[in-house]
C-alpha positions in Angstrom: -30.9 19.1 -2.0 -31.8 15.6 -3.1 -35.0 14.3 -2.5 -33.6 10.4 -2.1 -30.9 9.2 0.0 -27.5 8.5 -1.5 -24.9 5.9 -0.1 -21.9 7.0 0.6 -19.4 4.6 -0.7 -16.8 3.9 1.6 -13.6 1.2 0.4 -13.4 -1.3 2.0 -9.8 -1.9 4.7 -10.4 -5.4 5.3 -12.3 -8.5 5.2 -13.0 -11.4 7.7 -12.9 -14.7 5.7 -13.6 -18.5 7.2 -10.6 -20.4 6.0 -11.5 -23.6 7.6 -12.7 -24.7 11.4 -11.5 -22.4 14.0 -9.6 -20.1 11.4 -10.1 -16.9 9.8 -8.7 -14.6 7.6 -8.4 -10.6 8.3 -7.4 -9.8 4.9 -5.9 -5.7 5.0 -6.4 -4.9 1.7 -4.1 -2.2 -0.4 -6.3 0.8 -0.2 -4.7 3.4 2.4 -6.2 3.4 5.7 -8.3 7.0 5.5 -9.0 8.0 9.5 -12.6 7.2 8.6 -12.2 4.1 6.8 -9.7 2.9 10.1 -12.6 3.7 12.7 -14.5 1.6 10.6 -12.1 -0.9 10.4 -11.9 -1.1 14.1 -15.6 -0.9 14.5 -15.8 -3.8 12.1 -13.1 -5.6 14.2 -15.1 -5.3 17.2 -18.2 -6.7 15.6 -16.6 -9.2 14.4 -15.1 -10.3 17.7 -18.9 -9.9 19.4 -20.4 -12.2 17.1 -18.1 -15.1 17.2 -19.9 -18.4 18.9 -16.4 -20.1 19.8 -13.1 -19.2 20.0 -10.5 -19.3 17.2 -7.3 -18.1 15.7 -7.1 -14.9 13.0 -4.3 -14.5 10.6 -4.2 -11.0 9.8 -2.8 -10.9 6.1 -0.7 -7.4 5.7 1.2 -8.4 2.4 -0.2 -5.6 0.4 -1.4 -2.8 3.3 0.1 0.2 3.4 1.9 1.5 6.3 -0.2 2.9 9.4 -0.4 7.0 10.5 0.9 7.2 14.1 -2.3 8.2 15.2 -3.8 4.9 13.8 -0.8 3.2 15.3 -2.2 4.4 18.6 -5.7 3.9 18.1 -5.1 0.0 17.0 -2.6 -0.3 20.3 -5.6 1.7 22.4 -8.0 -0.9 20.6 -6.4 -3.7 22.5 -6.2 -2.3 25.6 -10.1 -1.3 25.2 -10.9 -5.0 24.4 -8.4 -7.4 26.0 -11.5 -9.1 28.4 -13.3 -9.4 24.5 -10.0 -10.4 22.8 -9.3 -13.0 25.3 -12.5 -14.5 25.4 -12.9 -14.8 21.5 -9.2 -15.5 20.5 -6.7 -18.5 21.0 -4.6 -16.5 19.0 -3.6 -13.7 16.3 -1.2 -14.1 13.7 0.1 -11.5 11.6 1.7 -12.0 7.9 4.1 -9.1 7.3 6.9 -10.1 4.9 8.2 -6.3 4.9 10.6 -4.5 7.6 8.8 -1.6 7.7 5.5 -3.4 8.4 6.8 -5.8 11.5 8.3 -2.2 13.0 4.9 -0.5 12.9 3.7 -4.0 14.8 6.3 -3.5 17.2 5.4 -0.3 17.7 1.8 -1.0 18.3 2.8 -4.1 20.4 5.3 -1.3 22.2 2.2 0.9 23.4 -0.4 -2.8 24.1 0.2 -5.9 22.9 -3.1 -8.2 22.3 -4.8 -10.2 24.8 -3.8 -13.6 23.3 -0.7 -15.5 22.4 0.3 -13.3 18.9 3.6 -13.6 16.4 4.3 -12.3 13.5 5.3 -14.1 10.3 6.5 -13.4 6.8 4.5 -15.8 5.1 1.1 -17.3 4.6 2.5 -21.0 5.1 3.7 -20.4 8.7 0.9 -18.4 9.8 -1.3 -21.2 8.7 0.6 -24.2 10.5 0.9 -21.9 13.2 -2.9 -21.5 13.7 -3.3 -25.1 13.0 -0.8 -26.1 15.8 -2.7 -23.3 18.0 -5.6 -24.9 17.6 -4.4 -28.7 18.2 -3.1 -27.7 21.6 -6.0 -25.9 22.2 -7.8 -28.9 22.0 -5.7 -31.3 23.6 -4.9 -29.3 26.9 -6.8 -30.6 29.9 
């Protein structure tokens, strides 16, 4: 036995990133999603949502992410069903980038079981999802 701790390193799924007022970025990054690393990732998620101060829009960024387990499809659909008071406090909306047919069916399976909280699309590229969040935002602000 060791007599000093050791970190375990674990990869990283995903990243939150500001990309301007009101918008952030939930990169999924290429590294498959491990049933430890995805409880993180939804830990992470949660977090996240906690310790926002205002609502805003996320564009979750699947370009490069490898396809879902069906447990982990369940466990993301469970996530929103666990967290739609949360979700619609903290979100105006969620976009998700997923140029690839095999990606928007594992969405629509998700969505099939509990879609989120919040208005929610998916895109197949970065361009849209951005206008879109920016236009979310606008009427956000305009409504009465």
């Amino acid at each position: 036995m060791n007599s000093f701790n050791q970190k375990i390193f674990m990869p990283v799924y995903s990243d939150f990133t500001k990309l301007e007022n009101g918008i952030y970025l939930n990169k999924i990054n290429a590294e498959g999603a491990k049933p430890e690393i995805f409880d993180q990732y939804l830990i992470d998620c949660k977090s996240f949502l906690e310790n926002l101060e205002s609502k805003i829009v996320v564009i979750a960024d699947l370009r490069v992410a490898k396809i879902i387990t069906v447990d982990q499809k369940s466990q993301l659909a469970y996530f929103y069903r666990e967290h739609k008071k949360l979700i619609s406090e903290k979100l105006l909306g969620l976009i998700y980038v997923a140029p690839s047919a095999p990606m928007k069916i594992t969405l629509n399976t998700v969505f099939f079981i509990c879609s989120p909280a919040t208005d929610y699309k998916v895109v197949s590229s970065m361009e849209v999802a951005t206008n879109w969040a920016r236009k979310k935002l606008i009427s956000e602000k305009t409504q009465p």
